[in-house]
C-alpha positions as CSV (number, residue, x, y, z in Angstrom):
1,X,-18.0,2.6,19.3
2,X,-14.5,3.6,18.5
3,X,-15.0,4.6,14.7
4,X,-17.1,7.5,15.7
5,X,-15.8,10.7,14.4
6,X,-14.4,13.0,16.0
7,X,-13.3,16.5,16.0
8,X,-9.5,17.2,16.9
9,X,-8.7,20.5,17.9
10,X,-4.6,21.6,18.9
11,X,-3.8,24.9,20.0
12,X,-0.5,26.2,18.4
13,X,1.7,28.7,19.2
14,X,2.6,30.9,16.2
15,X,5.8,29.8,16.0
16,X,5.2,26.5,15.6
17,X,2.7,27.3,13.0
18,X,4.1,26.0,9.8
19,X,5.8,23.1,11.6
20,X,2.9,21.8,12.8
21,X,1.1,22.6,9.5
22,X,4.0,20.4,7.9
23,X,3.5,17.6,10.2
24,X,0.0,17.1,9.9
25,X,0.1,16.9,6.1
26,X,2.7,14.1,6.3
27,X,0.3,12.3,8.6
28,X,-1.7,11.4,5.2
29,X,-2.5,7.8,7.0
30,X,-4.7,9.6,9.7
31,X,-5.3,13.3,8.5
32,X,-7.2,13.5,5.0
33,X,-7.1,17.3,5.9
34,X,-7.5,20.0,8.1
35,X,-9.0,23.5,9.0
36,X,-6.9,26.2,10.6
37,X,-7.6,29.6,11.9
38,X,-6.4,32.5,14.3
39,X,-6.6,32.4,17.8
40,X,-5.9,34.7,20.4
41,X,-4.9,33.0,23.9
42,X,-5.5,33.7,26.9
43,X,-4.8,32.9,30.8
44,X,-2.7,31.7,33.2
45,X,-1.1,28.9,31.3
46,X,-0.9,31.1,28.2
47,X,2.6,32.1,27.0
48,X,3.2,34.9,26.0
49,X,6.8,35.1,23.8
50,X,6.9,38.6,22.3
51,X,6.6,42.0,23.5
52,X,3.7,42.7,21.1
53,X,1.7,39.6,22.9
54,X,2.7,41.2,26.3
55,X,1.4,44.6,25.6
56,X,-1.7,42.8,23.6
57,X,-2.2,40.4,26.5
58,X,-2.6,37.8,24.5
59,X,-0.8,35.4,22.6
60,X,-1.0,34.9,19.2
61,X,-2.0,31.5,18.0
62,X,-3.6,29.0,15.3
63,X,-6.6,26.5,16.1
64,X,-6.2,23.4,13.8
65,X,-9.5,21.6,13.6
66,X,-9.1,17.7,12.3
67,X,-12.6,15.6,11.5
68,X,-11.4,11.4,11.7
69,X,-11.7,8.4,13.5
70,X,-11.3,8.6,17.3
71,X,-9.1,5.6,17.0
72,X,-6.8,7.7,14.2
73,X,-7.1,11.0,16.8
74,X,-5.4,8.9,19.4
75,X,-3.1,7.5,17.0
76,X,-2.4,11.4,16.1
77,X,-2.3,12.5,19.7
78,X,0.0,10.1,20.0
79,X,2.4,11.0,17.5
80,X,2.0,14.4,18.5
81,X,3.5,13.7,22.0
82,X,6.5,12.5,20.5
83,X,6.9,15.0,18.0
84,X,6.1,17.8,19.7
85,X,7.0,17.2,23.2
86,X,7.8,20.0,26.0
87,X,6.1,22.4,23.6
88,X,2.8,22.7,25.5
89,X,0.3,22.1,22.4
90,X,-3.2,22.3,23.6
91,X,-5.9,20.0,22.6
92,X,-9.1,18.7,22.7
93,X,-11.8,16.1,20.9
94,X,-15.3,16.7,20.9
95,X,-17.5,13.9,18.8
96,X,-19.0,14.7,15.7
97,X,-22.5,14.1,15.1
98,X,-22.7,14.2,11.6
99,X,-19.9,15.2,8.9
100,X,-20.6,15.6,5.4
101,X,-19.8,17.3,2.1
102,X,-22.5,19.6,0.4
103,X,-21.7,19.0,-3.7
């Protein structure tokens, strides 16, 4: 079943922030909206750009969480690869059992 929702979730370095921000809200075919919060990353893989990250050992980053279709997170993975290739954006979809709006 391929119209089961998922939940999209990208990794972005702060510096890429408002870009990606950007790019997701002119994505209005696929993203109806999104959540985004602070992260703090860490680990091998993590870079660190700053001298404040170095000395903080971690890096300072933004987790954008996207509720849609799995076809349309594909679709957006896709266009994500393209957009934002070499940049190393992290990611990962988890299924959504139930999504909702409490009026």
């Amino acid at each position: 079943m391929t119209d089961q929702p998922v939940c999209l979730t990208l990794i972005v370095p702060r510096q890429l922030r408002e870009e990606v921000f950007d790019y997701l809200a002119e994505q209005s075919d696929l993203v109806s909206g999104f959540t985004a919060s602070h992260a703090a990353g860490h680990g091998g893989e993590v870079r660190l750009h700053t001298a404040a990250e170095r000395v903080q050992g971690h890096a300072d980053q933004a987790m954008v969480k996207v509720v849609l279709a799995r076809d349309d997170a594909t679709r957006l993975i896709e266009r994500l690869r393209v957009s934002f290739a070499g940049t190393k954006l992290v990611y990962w979809a988890t299924p959504v059992t139930e999504f909702g709006i409490i009026d």
